[in-house]
C-alpha positions in Angstrom: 16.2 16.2 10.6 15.7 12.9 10.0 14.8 10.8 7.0 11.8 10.0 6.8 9.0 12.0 6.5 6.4 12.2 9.5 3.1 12.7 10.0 3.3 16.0 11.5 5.2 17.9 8.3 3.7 18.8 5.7 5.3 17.8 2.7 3.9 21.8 1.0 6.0 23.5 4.2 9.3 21.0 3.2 9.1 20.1 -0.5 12.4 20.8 -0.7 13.7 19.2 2.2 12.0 15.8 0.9 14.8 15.6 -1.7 16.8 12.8 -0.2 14.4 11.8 2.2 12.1 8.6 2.6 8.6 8.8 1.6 6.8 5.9 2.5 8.8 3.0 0.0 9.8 5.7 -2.1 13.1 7.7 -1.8 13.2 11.0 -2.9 15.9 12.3 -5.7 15.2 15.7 -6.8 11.9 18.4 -7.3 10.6 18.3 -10.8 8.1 21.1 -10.2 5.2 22.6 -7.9 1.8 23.5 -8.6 -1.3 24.3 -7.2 -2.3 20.4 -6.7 1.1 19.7 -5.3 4.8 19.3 -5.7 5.8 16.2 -8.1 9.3 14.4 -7.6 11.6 12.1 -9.5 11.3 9.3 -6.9 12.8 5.8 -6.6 11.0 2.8 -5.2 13.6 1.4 -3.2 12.7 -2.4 -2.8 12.7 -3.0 -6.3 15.6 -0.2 -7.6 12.0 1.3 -10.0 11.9 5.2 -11.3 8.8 6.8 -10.3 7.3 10.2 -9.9 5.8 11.2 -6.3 3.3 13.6 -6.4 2.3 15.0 -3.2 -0.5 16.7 -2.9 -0.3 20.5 -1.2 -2.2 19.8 2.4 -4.2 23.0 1.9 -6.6 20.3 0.1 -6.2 18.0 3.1 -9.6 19.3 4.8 -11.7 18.8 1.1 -12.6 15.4 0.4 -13.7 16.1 -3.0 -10.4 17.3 -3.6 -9.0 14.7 -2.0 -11.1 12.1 -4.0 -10.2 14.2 -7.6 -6.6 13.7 -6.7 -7.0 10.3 -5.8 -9.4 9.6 -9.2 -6.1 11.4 -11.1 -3.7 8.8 -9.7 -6.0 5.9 -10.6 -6.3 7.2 -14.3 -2.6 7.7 -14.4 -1.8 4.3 -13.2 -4.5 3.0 -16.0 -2.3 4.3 -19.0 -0.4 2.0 -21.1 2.3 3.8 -23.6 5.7 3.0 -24.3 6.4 6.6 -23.9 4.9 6.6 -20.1 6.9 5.1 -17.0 4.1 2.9 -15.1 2.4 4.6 -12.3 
């Protein structure tokens, strides 16, 4: 297995074969938790050495863009939060 993550897996079937694995600029450290939107990851974004947390949504929404638009409308309200209690998105 390599690491980086193509576009043939689905991250769902191998959320926890990401851990250590490349994702796009992030790389992957550990599974925080899965739900039924996805599987969310502690995550570093390697070019700058920044924390983050990956969510990846579960590709049994891939097929529904309005789910696909209410997951990407949840990531742009995330990244809109300011709070020194909150990492930036």
């Amino acid at each position: 297995m390599s690491d980086n993550l193509s576009d043939s897996e689905h991250p769902a079937e191998i959320s926890d074969q990401l851990v250590g694995r490349m994702v796009g600029p992030f790389r992957v450290l550990r599974k925080i938790t899965s739900h039924s939107w996805g599987t969310l990851y502690e995550a570093v974004q390697v070019a700058v050495n920044r924390p983050v947390a990956l969510q990846v949504m579960n590709p049994v929404f891939y097929s529904e863009p309005e789910r696909v638009q209410q997951f990407i409308a949840f990531a742009a309200a995330m990244a809109r939060l300011q709070n020194p209690y909150l990492t930036a998105v």
